[in-house]
N, C-alpha and C positions, 0 to 999 in steps of 0.2 A: 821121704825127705829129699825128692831130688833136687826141687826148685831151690832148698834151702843149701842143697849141697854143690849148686852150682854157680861159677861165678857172674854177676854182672857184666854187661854188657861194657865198653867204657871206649865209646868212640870220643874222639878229640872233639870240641867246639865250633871247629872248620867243618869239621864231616857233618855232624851233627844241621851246620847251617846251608851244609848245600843240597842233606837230602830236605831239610824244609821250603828251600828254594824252590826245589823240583816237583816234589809232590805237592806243597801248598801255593807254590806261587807268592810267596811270601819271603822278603828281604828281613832280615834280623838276626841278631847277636845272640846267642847261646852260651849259658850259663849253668853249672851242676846243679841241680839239685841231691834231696839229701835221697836215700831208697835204700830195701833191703835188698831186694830180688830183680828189680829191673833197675835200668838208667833213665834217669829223670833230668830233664834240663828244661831251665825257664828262656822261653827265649821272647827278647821285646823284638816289635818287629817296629821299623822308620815312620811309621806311623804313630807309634807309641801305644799300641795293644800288646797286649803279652799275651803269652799259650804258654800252656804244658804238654813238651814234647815226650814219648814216652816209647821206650826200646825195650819190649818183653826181654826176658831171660830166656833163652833159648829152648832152656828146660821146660818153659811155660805150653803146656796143651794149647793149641790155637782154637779149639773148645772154650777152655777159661778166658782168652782174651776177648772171643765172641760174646761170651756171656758178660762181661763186663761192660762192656759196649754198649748192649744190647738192653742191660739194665738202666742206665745212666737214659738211653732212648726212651723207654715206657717210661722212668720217673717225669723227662723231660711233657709227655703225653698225657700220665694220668693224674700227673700233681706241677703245673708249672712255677705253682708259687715255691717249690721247695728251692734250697739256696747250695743247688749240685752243679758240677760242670756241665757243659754242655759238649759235644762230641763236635769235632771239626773233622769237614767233610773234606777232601784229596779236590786235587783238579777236575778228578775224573769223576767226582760225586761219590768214592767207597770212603766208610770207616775205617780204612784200615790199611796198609800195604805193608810187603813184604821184601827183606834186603836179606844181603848175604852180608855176614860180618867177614873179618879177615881170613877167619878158620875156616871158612866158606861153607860156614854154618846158617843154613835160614832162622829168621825171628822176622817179629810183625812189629811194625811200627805204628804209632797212631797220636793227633794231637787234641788234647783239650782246651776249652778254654779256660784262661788263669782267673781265679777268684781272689779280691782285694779284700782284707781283711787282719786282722792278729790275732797268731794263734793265741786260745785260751790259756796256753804254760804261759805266757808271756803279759798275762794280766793275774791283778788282784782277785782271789778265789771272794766270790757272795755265797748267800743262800738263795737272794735271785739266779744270779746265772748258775746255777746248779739244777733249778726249776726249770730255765729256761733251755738248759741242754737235755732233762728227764722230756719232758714235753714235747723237744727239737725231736730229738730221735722216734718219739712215739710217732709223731708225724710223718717220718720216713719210710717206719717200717707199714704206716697204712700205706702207703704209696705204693710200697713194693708187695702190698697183700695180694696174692695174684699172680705174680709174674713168676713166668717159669719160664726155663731154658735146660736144654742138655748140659751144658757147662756146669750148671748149679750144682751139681753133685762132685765134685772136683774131691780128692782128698786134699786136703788142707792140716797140717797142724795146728793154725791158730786157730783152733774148733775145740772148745771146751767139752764138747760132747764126744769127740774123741782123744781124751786125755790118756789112756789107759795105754795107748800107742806108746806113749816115752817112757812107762815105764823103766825100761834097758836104760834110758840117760840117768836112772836114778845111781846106780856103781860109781857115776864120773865125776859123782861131786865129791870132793876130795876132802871138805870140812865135816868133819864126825855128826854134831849136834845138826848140820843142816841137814845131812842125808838123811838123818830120822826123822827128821820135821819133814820133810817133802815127802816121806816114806806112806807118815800118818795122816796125810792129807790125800795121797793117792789113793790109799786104803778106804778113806773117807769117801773119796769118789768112786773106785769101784763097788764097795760093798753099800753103798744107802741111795747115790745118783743114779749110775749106770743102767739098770733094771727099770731102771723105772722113766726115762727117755724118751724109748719110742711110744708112748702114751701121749707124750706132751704136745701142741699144735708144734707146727714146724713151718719154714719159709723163709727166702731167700732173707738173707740179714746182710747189713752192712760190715759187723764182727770184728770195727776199730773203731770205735767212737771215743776216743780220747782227746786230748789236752793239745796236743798237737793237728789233731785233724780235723777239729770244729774252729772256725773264725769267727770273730764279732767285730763289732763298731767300732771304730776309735774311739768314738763319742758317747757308745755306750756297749760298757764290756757284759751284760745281760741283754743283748741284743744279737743273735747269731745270722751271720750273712754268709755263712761257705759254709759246707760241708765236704770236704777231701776225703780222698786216698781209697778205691773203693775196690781196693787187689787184693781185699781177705777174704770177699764176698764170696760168702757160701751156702746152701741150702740146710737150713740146721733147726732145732730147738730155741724158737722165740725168746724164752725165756735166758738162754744161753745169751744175745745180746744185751740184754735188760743187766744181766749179772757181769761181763765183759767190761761195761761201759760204765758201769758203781766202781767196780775196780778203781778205778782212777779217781776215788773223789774221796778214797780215803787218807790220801795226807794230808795235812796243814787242818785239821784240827785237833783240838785237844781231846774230846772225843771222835775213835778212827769210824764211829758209825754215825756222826753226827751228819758229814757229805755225801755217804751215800744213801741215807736213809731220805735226804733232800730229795735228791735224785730218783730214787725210785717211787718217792709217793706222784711227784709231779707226772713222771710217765704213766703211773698208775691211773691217774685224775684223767687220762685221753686214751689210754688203751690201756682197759682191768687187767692184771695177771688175774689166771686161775688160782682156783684154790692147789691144786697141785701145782703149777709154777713157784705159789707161795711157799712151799713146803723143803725147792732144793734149789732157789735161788740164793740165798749164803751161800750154801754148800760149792755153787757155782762160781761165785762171785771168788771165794779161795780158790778154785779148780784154775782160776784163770790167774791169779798170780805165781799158780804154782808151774802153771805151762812157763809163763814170761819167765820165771827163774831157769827151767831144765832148756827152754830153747836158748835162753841169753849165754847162759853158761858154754853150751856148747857152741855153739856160732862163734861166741867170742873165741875160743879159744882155736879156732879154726880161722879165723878171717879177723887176724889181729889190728892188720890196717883197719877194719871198720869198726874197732871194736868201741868208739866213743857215743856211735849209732848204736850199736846192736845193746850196748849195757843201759841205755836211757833210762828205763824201767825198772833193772836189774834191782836194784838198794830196794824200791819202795818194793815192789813186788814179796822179797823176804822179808821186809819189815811187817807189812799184812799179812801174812803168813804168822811171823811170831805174835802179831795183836790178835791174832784167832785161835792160837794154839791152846789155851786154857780154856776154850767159851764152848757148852755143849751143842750141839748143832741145834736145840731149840733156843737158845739165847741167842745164839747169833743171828739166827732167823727174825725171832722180834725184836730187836734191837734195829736190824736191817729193816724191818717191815714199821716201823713206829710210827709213822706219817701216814702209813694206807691205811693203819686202822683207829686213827683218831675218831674223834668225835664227828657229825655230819657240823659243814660250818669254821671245823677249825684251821689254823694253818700250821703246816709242817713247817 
């Protein structure tokens, strides 16, 4: 939990603009963005190009920031058309440089390019653009089919595959009925998911594919042109992405499996799940509302000032939790699968 336990980086807008001066050779205005774990600042430069300037958390492996890097490169290499940042190079031609903050603690700095687009939260939910982001991501993760790095194996909390980890945060939920419910969902994941794991393919994932970190069109919101935020990426269970990234597509309908069952048929339609992927993706897809609950919980209560960030998720995350709390893990499964296994010809 260190990365999570430790605080953000938070140089001023000045500082911020003078080391992009120096290392990029770039004039421009720097502005917050939003972050859990590092400082993020959009900065336009006099020219009217923008970047995303990025200040690791100190706590961060300079491993994991390599690997990040270095991922974002081979995508740039072996799939150009996908719609990722591109990595901005120093004066001196590195990825990457390193400063001392105040505490005269080192961290790595490095800049992106900013991707124009709005996010997905910010538009009207289709049954297209729900196809369009199953499909999107399927796209990404062929990209990334391949690529390895010492980084990749990072511990990460945001790894549904290692849920069993927060167990402990189950005591600190202080509401009766939710602690059982998060209790029986862990149980759910220890005793029917967990074993049965490391069977499953595995490879670097993206492991945020949500509402916030896919962009589309102005002019058309089933149209994705970004893809962000790529600081979860972790070496994990495929299928654990696939169920991640459904998570998020079960609000705003009247049926909670009507969006992600969208979603997962369309990624199905460009990269199969196996028949075992089929079998503990629900299962996963709950694993991953129940992390966003036990990690939002705690964070918030730890890092109050950030706490309008860290709770985003928080409501819908136990809301999907309670819409699964009655359903046996084979209903939930075909309910969630209801689109991969139509008819040949039909559409989900």
């Amino acid at each position: 939990m260190t990365q999570l336990s430790t605080t953000a980086p938070d140089l001023a807008p000045a500082a911020v603009e003078a080391l992009v001066r120096h290392l990029y050779g770039i004039e421009g205005r720097a502005q917050p963005l939003a972050g859990e774990r590092d400082q993020n600042c959009l900065v336009e430069a006099s020219d009217g190009r923008r970047y995303v300037f990025k200040i690791s958390n100190p706590s961060e492996p300079p491993a994991v920031v390599d690997f990040q890097i270095a991922a974002l490169d081979h995508i740039a290499r072996a799939a150009p058309e996908q719609p990722v940042p591109r990595v901005v190079r120093t004066l001196q031609g590195h990825t990457h440089d390193t400063i001392k903050l105040t505490e005269g603690v080192q961290t790595r700095v490095r800049m992106l390019s900013y991707l124009d687009g709005i996010q997905i939260r910010e538009t009207e939910r289709t049954a297209a653009q729900r196809r369009a982001m199953g499909a999107g991501l399927a796209g990404l993760n062929r990209a990334l089919n391949g690529f390895a790095h010492p980084g990749a194996a990072h511990d990460l909390l945001w790894n549904v595959a290692t849920a069993h980890r927060l167990t402990e945060q189950l005591g600190s939920l202080v509401d009766g009925k939710r602690r059982a419910l998060a209790q029986a969902f862990m149980t759910r994941f220890t005793t029917h998911v967990l074993p049965r794991l490391p069977s499953l393919r595995s490879q670097v994932i993206h492991n945020d594919y949500h509402l916030y970190n896919v962009l589309v069109a102005p002019d058309d919101p089933a149209r994705i042109v970004g893809i962000i935020d790529f600081g979860d990426m972790v070496h994990a269970p495929l299928v654990g992405e696939v169920a991640t990234a459904a998570a998020f597509h079960m609000a705003g309908c009247p049926d909670p499996f009507e969006g992600p069952a969208q979603f997962v048929a369309a990624y199905h339609a460009v990269l199969p799940l196996t028949g075992a992927e089929q079998e503990v993706v629900a299962d996963l897809l709950a694993t991953r509302h129940l992390i966003t609950a036990l990690i939002s919980e705690w964070r918030a209560a730890r890092y109050p000032e950030n706490r309008a960030y860290i709770m985003r998720h928080n409501p819908a995350a136990w809301e999907g939790l309670s819409q699964m709390a009655d359903l046996s893990r084979d209903t939930a499964r075909d309910r969630l699968l209801a689109g991969v296994h139509l008819p040949t010809g039909a559409t989900p």
